[in-house]
CHARMM-style PDB file with segment names, atoms N, HN, CA, C and O in Angstrom:
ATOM      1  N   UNK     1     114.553  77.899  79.166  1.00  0.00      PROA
ATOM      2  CA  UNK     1     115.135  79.227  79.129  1.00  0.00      PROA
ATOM      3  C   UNK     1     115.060  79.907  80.500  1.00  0.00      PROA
ATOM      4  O   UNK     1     116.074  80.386  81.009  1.00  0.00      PROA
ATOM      5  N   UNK     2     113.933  79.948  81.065  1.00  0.00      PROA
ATOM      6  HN  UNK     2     113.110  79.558  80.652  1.00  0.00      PROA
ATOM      7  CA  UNK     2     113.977  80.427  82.065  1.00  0.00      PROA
ATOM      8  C   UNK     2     114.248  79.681  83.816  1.00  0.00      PROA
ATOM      9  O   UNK     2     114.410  80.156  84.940  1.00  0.00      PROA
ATOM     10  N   UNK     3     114.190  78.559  83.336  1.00  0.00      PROA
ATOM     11  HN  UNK     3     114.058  78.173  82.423  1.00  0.00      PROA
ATOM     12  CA  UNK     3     114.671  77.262  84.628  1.00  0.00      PROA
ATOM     13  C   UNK     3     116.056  77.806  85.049  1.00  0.00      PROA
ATOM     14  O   UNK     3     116.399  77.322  86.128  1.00  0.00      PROA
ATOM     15  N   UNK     4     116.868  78.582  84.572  1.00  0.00      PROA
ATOM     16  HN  UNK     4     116.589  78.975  83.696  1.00  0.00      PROA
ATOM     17  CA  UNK     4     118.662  78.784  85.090  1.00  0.00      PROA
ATOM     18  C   UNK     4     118.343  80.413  85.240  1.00  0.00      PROA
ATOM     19  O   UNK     4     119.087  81.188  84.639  1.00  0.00      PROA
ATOM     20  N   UNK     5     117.277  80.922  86.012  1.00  0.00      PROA
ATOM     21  HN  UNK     5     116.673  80.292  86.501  1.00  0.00      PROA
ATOM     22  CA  UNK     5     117.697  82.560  86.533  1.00  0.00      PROA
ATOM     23  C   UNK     5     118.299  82.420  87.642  1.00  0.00      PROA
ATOM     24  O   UNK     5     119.028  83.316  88.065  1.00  0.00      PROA
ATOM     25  N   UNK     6     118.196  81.813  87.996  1.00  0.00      PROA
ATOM     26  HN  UNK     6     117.603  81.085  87.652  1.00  0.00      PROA
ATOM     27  CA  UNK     6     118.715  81.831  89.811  1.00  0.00      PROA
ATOM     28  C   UNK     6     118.592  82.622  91.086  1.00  0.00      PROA
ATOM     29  O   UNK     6     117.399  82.890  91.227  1.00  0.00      PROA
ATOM     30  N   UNK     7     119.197  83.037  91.922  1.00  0.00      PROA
ATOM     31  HN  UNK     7     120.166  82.820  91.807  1.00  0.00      PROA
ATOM     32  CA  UNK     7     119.231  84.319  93.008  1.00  0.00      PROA
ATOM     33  C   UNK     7     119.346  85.424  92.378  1.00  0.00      PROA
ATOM     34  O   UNK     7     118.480  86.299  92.361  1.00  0.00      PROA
ATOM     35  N   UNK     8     121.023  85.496  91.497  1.00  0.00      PROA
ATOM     36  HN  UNK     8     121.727  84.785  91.511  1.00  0.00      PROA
ATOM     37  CA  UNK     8     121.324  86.795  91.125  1.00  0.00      PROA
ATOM     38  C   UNK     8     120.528  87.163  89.793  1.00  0.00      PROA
ATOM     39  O   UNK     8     120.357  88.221  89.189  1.00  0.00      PROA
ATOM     40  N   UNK     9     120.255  86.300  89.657  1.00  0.00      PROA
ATOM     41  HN  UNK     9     120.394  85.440  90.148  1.00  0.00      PROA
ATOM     42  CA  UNK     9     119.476  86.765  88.267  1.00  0.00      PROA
ATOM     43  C   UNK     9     117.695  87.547  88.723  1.00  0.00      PROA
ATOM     44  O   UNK     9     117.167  88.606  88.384  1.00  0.00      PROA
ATOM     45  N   UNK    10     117.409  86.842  89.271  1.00  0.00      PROA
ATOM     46  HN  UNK    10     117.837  85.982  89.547  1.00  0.00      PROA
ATOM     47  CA  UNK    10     116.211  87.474  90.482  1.00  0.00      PROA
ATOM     48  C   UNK    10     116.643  88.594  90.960  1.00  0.00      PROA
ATOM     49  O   UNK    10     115.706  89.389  91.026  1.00  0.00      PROA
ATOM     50  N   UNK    11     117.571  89.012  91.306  1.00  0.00      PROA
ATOM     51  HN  UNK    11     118.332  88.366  91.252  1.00  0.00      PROA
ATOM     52  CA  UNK    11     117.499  90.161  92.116  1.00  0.00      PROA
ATOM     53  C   UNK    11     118.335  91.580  91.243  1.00  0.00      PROA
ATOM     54  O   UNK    11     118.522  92.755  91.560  1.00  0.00      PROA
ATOM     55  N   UNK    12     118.755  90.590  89.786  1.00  0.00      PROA
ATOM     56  HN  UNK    12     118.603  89.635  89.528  1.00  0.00      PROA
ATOM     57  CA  UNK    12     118.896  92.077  89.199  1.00  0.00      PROA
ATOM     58  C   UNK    12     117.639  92.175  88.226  1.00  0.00      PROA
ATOM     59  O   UNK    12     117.353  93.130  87.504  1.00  0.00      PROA
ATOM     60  N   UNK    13     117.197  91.401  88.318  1.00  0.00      PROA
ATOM     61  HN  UNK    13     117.429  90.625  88.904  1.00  0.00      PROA
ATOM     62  CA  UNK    13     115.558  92.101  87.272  1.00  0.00      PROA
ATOM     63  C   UNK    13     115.068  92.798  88.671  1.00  0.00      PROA
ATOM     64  O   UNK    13     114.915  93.995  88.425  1.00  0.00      PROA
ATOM     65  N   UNK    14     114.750  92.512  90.091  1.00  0.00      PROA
ATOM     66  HN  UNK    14     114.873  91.540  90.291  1.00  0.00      PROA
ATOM     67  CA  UNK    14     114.016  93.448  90.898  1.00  0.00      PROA
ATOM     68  C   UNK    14     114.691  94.409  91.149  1.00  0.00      PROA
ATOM     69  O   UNK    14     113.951  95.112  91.836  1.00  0.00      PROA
ATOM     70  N   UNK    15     116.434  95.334  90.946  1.00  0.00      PROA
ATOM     71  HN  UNK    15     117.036  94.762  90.388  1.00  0.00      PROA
ATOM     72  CA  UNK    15     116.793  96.312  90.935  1.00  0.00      PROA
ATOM     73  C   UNK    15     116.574  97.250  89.737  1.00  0.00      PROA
ATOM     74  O   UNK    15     116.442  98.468  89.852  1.00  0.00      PROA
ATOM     75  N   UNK    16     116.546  96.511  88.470  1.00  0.00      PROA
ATOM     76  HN  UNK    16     116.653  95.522  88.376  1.00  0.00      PROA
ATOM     77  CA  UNK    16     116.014  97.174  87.274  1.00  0.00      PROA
ATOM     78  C   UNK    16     114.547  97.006  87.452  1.00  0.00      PROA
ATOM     79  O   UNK    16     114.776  96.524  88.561  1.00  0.00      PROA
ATOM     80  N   UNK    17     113.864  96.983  87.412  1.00  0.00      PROA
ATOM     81  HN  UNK    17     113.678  97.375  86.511  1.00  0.00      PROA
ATOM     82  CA  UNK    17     112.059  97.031  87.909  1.00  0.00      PROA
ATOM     83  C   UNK    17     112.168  98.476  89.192  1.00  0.00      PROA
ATOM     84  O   UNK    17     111.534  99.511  88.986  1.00  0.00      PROA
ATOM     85  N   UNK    18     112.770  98.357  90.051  1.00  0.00      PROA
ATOM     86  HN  UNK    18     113.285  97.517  90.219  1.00  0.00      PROA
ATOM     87  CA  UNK    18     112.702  99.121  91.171  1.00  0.00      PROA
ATOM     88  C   UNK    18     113.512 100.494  90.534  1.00  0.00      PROA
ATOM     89  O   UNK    18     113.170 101.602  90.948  1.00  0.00      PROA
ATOM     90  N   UNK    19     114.537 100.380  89.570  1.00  0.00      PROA
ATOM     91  HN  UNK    19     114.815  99.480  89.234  1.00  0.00      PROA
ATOM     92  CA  UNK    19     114.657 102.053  89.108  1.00  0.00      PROA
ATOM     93  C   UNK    19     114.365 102.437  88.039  1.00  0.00      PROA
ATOM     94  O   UNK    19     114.805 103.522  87.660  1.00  0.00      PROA
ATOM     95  N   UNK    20     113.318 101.468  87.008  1.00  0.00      PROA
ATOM     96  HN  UNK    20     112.961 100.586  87.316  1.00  0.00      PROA
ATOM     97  CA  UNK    20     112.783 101.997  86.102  1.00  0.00      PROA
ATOM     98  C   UNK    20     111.406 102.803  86.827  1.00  0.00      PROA
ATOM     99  O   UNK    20     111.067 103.966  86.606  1.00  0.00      PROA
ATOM    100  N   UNK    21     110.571 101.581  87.975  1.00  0.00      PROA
ATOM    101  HN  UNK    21     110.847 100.636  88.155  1.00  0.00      PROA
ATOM    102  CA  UNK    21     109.438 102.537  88.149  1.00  0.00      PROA
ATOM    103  C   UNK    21     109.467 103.355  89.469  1.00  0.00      PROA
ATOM    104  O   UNK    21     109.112 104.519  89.648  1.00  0.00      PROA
ATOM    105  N   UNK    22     109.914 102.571  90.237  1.00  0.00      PROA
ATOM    106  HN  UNK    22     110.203 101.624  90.092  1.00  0.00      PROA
ATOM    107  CA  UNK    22     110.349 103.880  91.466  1.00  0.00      PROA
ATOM    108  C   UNK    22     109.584 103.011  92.530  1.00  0.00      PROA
ATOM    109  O   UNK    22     108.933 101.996  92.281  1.00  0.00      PROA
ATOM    110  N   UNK    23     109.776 103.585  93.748  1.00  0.00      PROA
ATOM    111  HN  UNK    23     110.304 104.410  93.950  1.00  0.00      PROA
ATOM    112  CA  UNK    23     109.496 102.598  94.945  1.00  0.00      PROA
ATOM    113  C   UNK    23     107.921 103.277  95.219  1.00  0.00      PROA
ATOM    114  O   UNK    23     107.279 102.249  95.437  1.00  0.00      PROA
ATOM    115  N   UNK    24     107.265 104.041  95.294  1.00  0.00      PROA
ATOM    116  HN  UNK    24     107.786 104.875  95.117  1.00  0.00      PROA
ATOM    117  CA  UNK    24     106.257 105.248  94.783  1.00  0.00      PROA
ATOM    118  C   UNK    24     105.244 103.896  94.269  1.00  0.00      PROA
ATOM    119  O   UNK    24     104.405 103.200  94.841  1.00  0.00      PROA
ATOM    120  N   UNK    25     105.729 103.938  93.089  1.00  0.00      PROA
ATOM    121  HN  UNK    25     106.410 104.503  92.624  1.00  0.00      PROA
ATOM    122  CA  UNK    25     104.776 102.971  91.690  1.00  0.00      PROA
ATOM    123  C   UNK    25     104.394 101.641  92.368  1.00  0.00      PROA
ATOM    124  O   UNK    25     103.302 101.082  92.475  1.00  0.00      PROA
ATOM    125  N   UNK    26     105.688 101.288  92.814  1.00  0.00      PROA
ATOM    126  HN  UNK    26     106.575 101.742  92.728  1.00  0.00      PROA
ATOM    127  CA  UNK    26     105.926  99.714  92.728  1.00  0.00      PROA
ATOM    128  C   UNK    26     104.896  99.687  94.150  1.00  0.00      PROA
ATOM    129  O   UNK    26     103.804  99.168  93.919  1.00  0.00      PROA
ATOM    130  N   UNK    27     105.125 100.238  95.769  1.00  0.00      PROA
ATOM    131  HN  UNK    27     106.012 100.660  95.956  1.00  0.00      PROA
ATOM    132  CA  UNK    27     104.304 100.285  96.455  1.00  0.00      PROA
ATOM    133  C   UNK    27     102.962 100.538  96.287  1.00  0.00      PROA
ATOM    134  O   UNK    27     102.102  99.825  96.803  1.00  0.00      PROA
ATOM    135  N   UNK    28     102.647 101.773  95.412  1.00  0.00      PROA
ATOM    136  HN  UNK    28     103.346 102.353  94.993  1.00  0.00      PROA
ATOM    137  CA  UNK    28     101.271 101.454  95.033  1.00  0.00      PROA
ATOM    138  C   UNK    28      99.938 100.303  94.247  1.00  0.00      PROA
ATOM    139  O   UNK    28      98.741 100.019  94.260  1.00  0.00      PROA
ATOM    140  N   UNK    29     101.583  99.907  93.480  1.00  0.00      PROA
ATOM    141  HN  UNK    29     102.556 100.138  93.470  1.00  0.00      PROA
ATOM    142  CA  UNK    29     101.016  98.406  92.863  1.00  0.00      PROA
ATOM    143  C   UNK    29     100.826  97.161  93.658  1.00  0.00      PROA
ATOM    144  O   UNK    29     100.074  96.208  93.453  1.00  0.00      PROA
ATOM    145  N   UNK    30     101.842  97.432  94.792  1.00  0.00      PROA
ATOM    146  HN  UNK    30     102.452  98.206  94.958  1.00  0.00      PROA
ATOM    147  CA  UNK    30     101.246  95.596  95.676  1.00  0.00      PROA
ATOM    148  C   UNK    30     100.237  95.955  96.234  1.00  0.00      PROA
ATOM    149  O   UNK    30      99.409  95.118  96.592  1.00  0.00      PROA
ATOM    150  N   UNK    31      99.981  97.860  96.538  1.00  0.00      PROA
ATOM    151  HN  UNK    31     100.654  98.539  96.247  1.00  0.00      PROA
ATOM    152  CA  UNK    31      98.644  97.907  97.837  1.00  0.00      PROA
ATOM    153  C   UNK    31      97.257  96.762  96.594  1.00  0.00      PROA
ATOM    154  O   UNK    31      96.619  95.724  96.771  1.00  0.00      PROA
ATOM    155  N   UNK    32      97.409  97.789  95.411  1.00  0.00      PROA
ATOM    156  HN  UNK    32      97.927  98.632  95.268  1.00  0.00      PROA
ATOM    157  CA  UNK    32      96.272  97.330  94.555  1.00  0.00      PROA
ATOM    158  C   UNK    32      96.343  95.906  94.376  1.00  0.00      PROA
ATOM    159  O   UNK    32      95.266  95.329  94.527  1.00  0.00      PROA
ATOM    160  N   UNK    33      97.468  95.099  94.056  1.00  0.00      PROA
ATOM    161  HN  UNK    33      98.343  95.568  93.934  1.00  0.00      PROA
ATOM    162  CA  UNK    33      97.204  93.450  94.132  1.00  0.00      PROA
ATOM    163  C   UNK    33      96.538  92.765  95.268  1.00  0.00      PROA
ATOM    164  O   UNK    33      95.860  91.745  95.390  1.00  0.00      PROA
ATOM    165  N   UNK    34      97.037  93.824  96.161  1.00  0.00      PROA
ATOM    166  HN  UNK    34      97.588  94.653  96.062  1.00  0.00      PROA
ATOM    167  CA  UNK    34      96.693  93.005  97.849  1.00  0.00      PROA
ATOM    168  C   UNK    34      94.819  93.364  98.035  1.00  0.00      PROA
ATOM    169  O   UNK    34      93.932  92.611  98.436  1.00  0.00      PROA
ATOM    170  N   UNK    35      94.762  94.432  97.682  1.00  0.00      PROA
ATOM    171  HN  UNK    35      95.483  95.044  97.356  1.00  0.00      PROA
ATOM    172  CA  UNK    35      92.907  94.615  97.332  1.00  0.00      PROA
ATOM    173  C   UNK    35      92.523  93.572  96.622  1.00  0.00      PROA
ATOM    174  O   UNK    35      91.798  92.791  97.238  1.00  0.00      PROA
ATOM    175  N   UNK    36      92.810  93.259  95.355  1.00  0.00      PROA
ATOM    176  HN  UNK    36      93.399  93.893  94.855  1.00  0.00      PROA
ATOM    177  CA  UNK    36      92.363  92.380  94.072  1.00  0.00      PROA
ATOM    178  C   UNK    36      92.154  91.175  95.079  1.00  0.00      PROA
ATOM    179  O   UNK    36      91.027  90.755  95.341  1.00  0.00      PROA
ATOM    180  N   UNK    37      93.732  90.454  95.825  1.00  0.00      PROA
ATOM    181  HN  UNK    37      94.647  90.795  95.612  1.00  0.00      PROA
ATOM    182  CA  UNK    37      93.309  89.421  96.285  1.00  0.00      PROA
ATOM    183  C   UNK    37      92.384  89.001  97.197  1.00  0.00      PROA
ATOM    184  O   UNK    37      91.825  87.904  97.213  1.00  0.00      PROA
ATOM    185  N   UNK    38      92.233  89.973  98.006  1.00  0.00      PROA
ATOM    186  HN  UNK    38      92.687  90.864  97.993  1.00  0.00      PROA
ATOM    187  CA  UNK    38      91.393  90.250  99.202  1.00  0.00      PROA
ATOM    188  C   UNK    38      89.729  90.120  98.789  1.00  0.00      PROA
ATOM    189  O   UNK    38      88.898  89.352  99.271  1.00  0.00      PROA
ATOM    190  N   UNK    39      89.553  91.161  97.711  1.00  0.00      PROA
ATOM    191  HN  UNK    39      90.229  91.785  97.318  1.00  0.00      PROA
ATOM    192  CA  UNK    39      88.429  91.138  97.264  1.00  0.00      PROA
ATOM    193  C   UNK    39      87.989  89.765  96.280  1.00  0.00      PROA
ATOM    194  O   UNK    39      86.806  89.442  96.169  1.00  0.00      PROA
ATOM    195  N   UNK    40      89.020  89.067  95.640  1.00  0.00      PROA
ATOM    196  HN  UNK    40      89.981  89.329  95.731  1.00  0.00      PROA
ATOM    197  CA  UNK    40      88.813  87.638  95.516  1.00  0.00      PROA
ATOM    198  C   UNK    40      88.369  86.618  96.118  1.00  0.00      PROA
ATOM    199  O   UNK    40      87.511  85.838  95.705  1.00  0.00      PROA
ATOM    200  N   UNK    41      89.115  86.583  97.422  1.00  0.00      PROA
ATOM    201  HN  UNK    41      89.812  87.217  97.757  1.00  0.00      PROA
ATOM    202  CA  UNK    41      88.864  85.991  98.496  1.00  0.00      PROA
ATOM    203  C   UNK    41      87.629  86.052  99.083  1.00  0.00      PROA
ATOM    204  O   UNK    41      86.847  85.130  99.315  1.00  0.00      PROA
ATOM    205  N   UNK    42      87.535  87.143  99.287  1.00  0.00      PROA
ATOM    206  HN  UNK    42      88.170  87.891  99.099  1.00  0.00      PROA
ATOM    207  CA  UNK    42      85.889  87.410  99.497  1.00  0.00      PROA
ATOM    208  C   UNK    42      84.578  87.202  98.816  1.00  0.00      PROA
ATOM    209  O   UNK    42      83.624  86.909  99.536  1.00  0.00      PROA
ATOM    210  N   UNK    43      84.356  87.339  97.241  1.00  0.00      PROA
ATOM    211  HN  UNK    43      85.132  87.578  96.657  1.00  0.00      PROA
ATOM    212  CA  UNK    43      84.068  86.870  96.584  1.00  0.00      PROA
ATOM    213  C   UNK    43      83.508  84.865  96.519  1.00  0.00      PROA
ATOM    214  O   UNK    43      82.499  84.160  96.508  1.00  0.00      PROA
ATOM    215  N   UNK    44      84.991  84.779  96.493  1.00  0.00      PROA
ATOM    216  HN  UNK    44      85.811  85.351  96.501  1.00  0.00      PROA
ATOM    217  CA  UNK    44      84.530  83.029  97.125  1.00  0.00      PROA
ATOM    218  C   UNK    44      84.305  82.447  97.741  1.00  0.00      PROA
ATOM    219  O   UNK    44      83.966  81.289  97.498  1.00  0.00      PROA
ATOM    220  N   UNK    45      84.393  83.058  99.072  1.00  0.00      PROA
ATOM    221  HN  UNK    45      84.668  83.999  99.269  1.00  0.00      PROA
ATOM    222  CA  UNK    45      83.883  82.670 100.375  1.00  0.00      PROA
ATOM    223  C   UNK    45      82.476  83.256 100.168  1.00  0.00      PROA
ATOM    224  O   UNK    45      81.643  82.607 100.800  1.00  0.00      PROA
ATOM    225  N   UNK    46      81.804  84.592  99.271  1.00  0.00      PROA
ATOM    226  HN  UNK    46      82.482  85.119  98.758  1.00  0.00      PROA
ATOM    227  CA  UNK    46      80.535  84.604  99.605  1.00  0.00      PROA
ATOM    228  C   UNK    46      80.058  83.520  98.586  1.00  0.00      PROA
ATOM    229  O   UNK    46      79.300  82.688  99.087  1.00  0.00      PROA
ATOM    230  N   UNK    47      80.327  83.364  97.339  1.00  0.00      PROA
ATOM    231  HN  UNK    47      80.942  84.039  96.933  1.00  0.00      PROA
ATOM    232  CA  UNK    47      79.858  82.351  96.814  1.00  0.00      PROA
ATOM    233  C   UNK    47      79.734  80.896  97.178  1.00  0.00      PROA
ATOM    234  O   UNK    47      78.873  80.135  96.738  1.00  0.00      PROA
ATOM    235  N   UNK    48      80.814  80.556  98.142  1.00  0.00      PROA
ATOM    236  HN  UNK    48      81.513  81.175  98.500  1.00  0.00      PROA
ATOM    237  CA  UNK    48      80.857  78.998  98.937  1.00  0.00      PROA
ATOM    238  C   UNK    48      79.262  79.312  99.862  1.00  0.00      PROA
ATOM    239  O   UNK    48      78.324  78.529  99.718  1.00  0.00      PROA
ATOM    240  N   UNK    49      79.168  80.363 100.649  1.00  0.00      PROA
ATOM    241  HN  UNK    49      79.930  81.000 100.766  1.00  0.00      PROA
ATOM    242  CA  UNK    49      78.112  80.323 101.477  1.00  0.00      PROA
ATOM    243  C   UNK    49      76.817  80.052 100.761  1.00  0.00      PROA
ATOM    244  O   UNK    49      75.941  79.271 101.132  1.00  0.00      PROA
ATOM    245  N   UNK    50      76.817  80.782  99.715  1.00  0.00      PROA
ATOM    246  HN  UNK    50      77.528  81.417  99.413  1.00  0.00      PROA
ATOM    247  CA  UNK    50      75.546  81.098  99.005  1.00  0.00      PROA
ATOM    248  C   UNK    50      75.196  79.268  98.591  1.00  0.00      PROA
ATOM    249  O   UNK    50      74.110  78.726  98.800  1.00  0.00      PROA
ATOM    250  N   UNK    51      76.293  78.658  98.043  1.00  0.00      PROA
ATOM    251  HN  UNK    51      77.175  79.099  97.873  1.00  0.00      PROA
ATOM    252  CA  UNK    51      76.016  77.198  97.488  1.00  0.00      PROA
ATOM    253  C   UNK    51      75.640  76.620  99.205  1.00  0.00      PROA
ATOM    254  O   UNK    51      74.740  75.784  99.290  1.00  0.00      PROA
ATOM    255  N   UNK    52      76.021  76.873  99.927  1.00  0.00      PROA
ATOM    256  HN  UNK    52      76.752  77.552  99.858  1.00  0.00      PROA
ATOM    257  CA  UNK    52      75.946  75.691 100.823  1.00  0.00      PROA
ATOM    258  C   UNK    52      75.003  76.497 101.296  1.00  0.00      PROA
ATOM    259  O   UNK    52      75.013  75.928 102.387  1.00  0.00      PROA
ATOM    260  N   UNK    53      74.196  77.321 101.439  1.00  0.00      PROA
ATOM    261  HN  UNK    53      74.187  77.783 100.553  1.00  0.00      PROA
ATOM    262  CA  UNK    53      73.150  77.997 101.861  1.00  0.00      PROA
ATOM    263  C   UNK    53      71.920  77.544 100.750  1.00  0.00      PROA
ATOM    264  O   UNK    53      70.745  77.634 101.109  1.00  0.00      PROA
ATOM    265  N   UNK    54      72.156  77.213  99.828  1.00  0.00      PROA
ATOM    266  HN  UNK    54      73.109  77.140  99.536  1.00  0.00      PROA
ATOM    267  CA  UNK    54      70.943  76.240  98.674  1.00  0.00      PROA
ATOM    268  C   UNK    54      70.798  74.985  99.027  1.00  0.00      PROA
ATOM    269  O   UNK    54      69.793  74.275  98.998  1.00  0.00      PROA
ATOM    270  N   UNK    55      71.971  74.739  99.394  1.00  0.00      PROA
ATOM    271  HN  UNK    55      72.788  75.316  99.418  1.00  0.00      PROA
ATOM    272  CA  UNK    55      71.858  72.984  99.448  1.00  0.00      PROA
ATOM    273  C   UNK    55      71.134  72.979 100.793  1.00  0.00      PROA
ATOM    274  O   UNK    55      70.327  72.053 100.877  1.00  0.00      PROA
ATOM    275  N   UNK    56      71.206  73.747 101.839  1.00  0.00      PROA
ATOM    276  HN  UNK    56      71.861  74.499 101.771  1.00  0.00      PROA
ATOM    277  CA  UNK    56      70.791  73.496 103.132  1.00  0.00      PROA
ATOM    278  C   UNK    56      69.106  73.391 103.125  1.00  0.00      PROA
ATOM    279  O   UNK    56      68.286  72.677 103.702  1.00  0.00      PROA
ATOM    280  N   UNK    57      69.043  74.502 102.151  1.00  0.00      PROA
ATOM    281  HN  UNK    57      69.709  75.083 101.683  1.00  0.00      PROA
ATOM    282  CA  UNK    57      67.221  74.977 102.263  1.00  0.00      PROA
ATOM    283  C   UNK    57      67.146  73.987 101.133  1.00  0.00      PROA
ATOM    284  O   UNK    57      65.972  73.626 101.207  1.00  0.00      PROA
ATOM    285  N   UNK    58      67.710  73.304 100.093  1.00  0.00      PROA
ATOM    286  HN  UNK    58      68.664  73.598 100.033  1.00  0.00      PROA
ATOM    287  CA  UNK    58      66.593  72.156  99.555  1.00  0.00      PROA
ATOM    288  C   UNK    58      66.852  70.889 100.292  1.00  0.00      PROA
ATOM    289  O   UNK    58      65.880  70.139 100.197  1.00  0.00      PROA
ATOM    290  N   UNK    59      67.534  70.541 100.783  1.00  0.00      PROA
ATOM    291  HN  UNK    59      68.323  71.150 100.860  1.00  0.00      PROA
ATOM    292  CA  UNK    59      67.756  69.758 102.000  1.00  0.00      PROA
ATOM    293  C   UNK    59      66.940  69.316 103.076  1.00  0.00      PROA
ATOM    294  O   UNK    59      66.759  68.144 103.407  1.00  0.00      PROA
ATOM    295  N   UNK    60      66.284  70.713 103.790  1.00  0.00      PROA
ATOM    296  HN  UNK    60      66.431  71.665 103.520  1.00  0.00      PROA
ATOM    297  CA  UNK    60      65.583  70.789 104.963  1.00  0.00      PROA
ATOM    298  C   UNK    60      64.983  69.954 104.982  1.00  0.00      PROA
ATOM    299  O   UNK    60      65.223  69.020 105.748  1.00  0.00      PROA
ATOM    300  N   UNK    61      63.552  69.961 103.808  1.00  0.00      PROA
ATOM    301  HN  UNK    61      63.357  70.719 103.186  1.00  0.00      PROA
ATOM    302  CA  UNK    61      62.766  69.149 104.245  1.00  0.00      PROA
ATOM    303  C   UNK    61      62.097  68.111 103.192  1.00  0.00      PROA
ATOM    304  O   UNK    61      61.337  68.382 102.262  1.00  0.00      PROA
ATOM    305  N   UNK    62      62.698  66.576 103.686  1.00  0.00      PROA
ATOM    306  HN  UNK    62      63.316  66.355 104.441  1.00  0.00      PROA
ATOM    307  CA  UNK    62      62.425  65.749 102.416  1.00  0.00      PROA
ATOM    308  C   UNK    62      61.240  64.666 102.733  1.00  0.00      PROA
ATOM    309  O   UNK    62      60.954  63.708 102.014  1.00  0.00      PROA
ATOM    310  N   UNK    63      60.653  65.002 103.889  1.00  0.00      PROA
ATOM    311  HN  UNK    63      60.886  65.780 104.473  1.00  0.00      PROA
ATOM    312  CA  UNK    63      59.699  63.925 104.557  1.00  0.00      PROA
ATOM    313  C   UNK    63      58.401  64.518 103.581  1.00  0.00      PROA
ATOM    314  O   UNK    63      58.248  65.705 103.290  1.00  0.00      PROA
ATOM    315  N   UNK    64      57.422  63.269 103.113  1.00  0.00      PROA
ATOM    316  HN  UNK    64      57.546  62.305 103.349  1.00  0.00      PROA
ATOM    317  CA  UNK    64      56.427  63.203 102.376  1.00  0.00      PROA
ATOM    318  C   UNK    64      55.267  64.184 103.105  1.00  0.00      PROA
ATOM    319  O   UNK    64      55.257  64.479 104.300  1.00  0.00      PROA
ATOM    320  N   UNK    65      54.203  64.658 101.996  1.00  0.00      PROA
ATOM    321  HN  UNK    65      54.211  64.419 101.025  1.00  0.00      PROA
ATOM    322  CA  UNK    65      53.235  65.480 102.803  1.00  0.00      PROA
ATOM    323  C   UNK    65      52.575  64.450 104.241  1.00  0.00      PROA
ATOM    324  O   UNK    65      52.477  64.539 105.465  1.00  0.00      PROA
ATOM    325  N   UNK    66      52.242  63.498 103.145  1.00  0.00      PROA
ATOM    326  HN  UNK    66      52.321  63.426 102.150  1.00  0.00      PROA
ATOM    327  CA  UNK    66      51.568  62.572 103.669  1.00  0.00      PROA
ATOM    328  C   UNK    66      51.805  62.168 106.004  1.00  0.00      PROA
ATOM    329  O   UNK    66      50.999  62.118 106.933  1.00  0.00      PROA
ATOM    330  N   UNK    67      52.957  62.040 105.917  1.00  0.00      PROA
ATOM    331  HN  UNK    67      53.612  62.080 105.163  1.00  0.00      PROA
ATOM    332  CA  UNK    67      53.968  61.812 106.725  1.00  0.00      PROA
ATOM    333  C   UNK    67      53.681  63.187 108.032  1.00  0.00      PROA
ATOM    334  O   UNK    67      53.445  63.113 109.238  1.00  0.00      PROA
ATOM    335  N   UNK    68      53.812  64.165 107.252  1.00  0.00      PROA
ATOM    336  HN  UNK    68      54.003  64.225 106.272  1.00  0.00      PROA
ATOM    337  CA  UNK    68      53.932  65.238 108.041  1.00  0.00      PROA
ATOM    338  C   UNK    68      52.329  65.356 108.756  1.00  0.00      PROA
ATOM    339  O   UNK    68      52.206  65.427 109.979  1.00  0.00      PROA
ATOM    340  N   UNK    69      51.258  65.364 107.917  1.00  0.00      PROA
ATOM    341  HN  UNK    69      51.358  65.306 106.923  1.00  0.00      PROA
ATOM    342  CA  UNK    69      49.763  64.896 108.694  1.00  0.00      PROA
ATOM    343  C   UNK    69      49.467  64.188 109.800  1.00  0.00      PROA
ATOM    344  O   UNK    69      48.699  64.555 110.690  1.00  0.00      PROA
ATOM    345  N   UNK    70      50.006  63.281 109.760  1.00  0.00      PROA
ATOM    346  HN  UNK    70      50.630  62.983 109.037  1.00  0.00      PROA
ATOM    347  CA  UNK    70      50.215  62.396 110.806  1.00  0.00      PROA
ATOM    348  C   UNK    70      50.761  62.442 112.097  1.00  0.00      PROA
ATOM    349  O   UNK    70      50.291  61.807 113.041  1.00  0.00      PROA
ATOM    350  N   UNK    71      51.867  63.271 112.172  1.00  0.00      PROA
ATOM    351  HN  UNK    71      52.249  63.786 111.405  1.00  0.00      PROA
ATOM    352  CA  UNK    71      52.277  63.796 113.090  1.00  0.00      PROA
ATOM    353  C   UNK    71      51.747  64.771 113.867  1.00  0.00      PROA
ATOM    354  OT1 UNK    71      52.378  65.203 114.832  1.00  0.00      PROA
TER     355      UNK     71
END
């Protein structure tokens, strides 16, 4: 059903969208998507750090007590 919208079919749902809510609405709605994504983004990049910041510190140090005396 929806595989045959095409160009014109695209661009008259975004002229009906654009004068049902107004350019006002519609601009205020991408600022807020563009936050959402942003703050997503961020989100997973702090969570990537945080994992690879665990793995690093159980990582560090795998040499036996024993081992380390000696030295």
């Amino acid at each position: 059903m929806l595989n045959n919208i095409g160009l014109p079919g695209l661009l008259l749902i975004a002229v009906v969208v654009l004068v049902l809510f107004g350019r006002g609405k519609i601009s205020s709605l991408m600022g807020e998507v563009g936050k959402g994504i942003t703050a997503f983004k961020k989100g997973v990049n702090d969570s990537t750090k945080e994992l690879e910041d665990q793995t690093v510190d159980a990582a560090k140090d795998v040499t036996p007590e024993t081992e380390k005396d000696k030295a």
